[in-house]
C-alpha positions in Angstrom: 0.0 0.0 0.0 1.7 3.2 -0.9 2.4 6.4 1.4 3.0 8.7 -0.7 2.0 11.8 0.1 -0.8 13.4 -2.6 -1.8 16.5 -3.5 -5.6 16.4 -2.6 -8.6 19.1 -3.5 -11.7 18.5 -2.0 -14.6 20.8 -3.6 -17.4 21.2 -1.0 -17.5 21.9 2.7 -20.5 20.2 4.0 -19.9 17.2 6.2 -18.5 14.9 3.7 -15.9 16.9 2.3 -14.8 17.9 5.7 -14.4 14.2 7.5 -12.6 13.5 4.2 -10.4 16.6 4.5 -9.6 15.3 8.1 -8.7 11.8 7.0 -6.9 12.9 3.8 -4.9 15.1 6.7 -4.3 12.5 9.1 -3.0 9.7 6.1 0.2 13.0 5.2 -1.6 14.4 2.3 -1.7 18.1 1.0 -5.7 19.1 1.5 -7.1 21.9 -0.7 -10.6 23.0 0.3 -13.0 24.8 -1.8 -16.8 25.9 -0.9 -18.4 29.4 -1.9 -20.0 29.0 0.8 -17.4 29.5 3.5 -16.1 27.0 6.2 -18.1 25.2 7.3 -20.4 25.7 4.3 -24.3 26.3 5.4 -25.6 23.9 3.6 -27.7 20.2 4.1 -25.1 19.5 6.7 -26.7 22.2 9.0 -29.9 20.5 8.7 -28.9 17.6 10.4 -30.3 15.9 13.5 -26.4 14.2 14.2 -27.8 11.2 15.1 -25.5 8.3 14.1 -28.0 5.9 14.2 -27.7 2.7 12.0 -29.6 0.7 13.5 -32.5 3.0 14.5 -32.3 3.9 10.1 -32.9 0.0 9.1 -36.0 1.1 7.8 -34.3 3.5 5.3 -31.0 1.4 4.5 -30.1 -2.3 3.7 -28.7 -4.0 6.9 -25.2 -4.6 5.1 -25.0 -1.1 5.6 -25.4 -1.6 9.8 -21.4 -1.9 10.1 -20.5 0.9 7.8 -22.5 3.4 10.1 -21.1 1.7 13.6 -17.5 2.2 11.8 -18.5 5.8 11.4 -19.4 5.5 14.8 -16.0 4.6 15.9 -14.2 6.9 14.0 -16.5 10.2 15.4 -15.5 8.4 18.6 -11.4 8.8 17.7 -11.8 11.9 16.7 -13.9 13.1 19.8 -11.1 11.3 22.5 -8.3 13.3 20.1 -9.7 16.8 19.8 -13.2 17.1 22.0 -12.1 18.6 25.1 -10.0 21.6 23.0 -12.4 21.9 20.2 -15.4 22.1 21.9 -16.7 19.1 20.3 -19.8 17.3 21.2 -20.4 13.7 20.5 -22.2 11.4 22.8 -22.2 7.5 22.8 -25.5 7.0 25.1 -27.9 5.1 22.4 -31.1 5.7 21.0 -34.5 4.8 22.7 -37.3 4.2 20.3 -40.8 4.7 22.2 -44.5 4.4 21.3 -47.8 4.8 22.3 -49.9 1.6 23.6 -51.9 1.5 20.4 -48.6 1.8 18.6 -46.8 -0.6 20.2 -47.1 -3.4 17.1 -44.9 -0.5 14.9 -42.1 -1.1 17.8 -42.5 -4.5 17.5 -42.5 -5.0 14.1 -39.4 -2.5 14.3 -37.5 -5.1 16.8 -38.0 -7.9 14.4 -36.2 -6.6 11.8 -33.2 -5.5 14.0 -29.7 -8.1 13.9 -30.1 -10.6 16.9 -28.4 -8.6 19.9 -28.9 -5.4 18.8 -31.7 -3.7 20.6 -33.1 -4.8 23.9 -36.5 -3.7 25.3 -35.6 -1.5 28.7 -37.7 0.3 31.3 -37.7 3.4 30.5 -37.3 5.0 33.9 -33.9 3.4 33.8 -33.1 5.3 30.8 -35.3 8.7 30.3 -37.4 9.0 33.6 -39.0 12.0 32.6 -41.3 10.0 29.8 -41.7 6.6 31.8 -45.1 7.6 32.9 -46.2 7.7 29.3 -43.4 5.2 28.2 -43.1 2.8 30.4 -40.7 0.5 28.2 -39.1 1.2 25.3 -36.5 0.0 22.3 -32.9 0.4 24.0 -29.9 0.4 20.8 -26.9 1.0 23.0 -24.3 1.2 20.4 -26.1 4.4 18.7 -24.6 7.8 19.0 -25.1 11.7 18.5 -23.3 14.4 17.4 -24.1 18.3 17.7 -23.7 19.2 14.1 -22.5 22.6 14.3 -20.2 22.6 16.8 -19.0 19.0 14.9 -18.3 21.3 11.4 -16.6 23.9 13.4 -14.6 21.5 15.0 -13.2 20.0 11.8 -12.9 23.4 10.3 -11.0 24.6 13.4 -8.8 22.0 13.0 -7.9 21.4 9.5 -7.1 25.0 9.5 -4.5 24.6 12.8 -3.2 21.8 10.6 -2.6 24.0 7.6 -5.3 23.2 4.9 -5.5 25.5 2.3 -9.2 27.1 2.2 -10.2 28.1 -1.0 -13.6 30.4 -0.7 -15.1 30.2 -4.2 -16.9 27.9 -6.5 -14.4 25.1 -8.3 -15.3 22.5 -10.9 -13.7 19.1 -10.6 -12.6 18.7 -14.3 -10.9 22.2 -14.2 -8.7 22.0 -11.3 -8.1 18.6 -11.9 -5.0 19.1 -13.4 -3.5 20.7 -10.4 -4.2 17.9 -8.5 -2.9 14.2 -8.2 -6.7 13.8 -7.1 -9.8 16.3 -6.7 -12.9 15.0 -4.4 -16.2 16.0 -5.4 -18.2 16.9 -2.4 -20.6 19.4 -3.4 -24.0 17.5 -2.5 -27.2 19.0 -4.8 -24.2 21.7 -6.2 -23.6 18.6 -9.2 -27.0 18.1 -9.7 -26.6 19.9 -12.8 -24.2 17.0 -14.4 -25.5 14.3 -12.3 -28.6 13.1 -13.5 -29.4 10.5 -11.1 -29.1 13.0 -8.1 -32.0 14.5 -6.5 -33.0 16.5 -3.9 -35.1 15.2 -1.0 -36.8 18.1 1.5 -36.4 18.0 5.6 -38.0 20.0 7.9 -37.0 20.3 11.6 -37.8 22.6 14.7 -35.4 23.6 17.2 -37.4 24.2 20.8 -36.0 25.2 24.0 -37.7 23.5 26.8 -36.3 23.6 31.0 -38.8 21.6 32.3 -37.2 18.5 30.1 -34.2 16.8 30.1 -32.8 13.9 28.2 -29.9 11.9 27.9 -30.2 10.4 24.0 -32.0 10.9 21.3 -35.3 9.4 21.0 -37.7 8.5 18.2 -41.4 8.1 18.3 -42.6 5.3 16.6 -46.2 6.5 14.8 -48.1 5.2 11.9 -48.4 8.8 10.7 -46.2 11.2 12.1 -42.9 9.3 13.4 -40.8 12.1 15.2 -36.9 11.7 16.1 -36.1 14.4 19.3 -32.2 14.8 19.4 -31.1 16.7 22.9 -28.2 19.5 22.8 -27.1 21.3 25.8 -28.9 23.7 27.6 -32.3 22.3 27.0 -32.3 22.2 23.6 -34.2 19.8 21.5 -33.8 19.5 18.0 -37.2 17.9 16.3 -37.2 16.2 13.0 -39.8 13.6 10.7 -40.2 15.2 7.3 -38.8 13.3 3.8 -40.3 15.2 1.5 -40.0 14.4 -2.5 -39.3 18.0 -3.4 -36.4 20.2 -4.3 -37.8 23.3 -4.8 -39.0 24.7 -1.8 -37.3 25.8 1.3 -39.6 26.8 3.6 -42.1 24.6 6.0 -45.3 24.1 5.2 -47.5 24.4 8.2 -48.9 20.7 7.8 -45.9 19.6 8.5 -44.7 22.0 11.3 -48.0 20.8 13.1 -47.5 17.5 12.9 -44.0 17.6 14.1 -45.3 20.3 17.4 -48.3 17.6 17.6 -46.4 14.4 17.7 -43.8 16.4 20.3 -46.2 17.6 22.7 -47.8 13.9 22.5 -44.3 12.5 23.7 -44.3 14.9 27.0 -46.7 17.5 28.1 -43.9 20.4 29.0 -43.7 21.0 25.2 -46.8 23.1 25.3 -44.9 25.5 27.1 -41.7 25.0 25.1 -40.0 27.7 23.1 -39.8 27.6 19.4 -36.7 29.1 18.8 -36.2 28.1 14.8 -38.4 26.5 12.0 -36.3 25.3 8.9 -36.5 23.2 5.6 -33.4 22.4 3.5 -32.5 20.1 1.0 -30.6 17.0 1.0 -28.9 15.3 -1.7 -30.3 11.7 -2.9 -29.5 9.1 -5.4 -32.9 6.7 -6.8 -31.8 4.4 -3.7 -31.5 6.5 -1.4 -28.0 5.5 -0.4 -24.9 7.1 -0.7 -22.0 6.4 -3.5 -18.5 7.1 -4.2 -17.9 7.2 -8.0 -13.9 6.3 -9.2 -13.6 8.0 -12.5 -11.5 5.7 -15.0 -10.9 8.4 -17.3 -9.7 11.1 -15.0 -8.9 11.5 -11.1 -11.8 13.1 -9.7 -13.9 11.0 -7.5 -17.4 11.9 -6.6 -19.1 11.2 -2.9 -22.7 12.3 -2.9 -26.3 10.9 -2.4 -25.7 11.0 2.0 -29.6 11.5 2.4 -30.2 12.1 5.8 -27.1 9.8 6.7 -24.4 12.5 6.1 -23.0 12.7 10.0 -23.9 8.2 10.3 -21.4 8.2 7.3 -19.6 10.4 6.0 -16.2 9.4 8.1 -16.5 5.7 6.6 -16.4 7.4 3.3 -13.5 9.7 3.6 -11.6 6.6 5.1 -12.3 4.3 2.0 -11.4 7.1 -0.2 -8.3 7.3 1.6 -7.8 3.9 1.5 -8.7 3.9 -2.3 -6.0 6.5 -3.1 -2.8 4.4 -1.0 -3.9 1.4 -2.8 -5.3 -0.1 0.3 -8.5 -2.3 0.8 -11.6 -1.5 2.7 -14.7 -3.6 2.1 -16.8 -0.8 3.0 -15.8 0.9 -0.5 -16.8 -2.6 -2.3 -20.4 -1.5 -0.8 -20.3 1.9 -1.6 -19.5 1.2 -5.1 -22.4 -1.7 -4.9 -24.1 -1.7 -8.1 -23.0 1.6 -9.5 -21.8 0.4 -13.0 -25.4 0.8 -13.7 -25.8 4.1 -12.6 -23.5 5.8 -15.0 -22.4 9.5 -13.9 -24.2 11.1 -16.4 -23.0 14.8 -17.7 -24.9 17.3 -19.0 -24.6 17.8 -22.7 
């Protein structure tokens, strides 16, 4: 496997492109770092619930993909033990609890039955989050689940790659134009290639940030509904972070109010202090999506730029496990996570526009 160093551009600074920056850093390579945006960029990344949650997102990815997402795990957890305490960084390895309501209870189980044997365990949930046993009294316990505060997580990495001298570039670059500067260029720009990559599309969320003191909790936790699932991811000082929506649209920004009632609904259902919660920000943004809804990493033949986009809502679960098998890729290493990412892709031609 070689060493030698390379001399790496990375276009886009959303979550991908950073955790690849970091691990094309850490492996002795030059990193070059473009985004119009500024770093970190404000873009999908921001919209994120940081939950690393592979096991909790079965219903939205194959189970091969389980131990991809608990490697990301891992390396958030290096990273965290390495640079946390100076960088401010917040990541938290407490699990997930997955609740519902008695009539519900048959979406948990069918939930359960699905999950790898010794995955998930059904716990009290006083013994976990007190404050919702009285509603909850048991609920769906996946201890190896984590989660990350997003924003602090991007300035983290873009504190650090900038200690460790990583050339930030603000302004828009297009892989096949730099590419000559470069031994490799990594494409990174989520729904910014749409334009040449046909199969990409864009997939709205919709979240609500609340601030509520009568509530705390420990992990994140997710509602199991027939019709309005809801994911609540705590931060500190009594923030709560409140997600649900996949909706097929690229177009439009804002909330709708259907869907900001159904979230506030479905919260106040899970604990009664919500009513007198804060709202303290209502946002939509748009996350980039291939057909499957499954990230891919594309290894050009012709040329030496390799593409990373599709992360869906799994851009914090994965995006570490992809900068480290394009790492691995580029010193002529193996990783059998980058036989999956590459899973059936042949098909899916990188189509540019004419």
């Amino acid at each position: 496997m070689s060493q030698q160093p390379q001399n790496i551009a990375i276009i886009g600074a959303g979550i991908t492109g950073l955790c690849s920056a970091y691990t094309m850093l850490e492996d002795g390579h030059g990193v070059t770092l473009y985004d119009p945006a500024g770093f970190p960029a404000d873009n999908a990344s921001f919209m994120a619930g940081g939950m690393l949650a592979p096991l909790a997102e079965i219903e939205h990815m194959p189970h091969e993909w389980i131990e991809a997402g608990l490697g990301s795990i891992a390396l958030w957890a290096k990273f965290a033990e390495k640079h946390g305490d100076g960088l401010g960084f917040d990541f938290r390895q407490n699990g997930s609890l997955l609740l519902a309501h008695e009539e519900d209870r048959y979406i948990l189980q069918r939930f359960a039955a699905h999950l790898p044997a010794g995955k998930g365990e059904y716990t009290a949930t006083s013994e976990l989050e007190p404050a919702l046993a009285e509603k909850f009294p048991q609920g769906l316990y996946l201890a190896e689940e984590a989660h990350i505060n997003p924003a602090p997580a991007m300035h983290a990495l873009c504190d650090y790659l900038k200690a460790a001298g990583v050339t930030f570039i603000q302004e828009k670059a297009d892989p096949t134009a730099i590419s000559a500067q470069y031994d490799h260029v990594l494409d990174c720009r989520g729904m910014g290639a749409a334009w040449e990559d046909k199969n990409l599309r864009g997939v709205k969320g919709e979240i609500v940030i609340v601030h509520n003191t009568e509530l705390a909790l420990n992990r994140p936790v997710r509602l199991m509904h027939p019709c309005y699932p809801l994911y609540i991811v705590p931060r500190p000082d009594h923030i709560f972070m409140i997600g649900a929506t996949i909706i097929e649209s690229s177009d439009n920004t804002q909330v709708s109010i259907r869907s900001g009632l159904e979230l506030l609904s479905a919260l106040y259902s899970l604990h009664p202090s919500f009513s007198e919660a804060e709202i303290i920000e209502v946002k939509a943004g748009i996350r980039p999506s291939y057909p499957d809804n499954l990230p891919r990493i594309e290894i050009s033949k012709n040329d030496n730029i390799i593409r990373c986009n599709g992360l869906f809502r799994h851009g914090f679960m994965l995006s570490p496990i992809i900068g480290r098998c394009v790492a691995d890729h580029i010193a002529g290493g193996q990783n059998n996570f980058l036989n999956l990412l590459k899973k059936d892709r042949d098909e899916h031609h990188h189509q540019r526009a004419a």
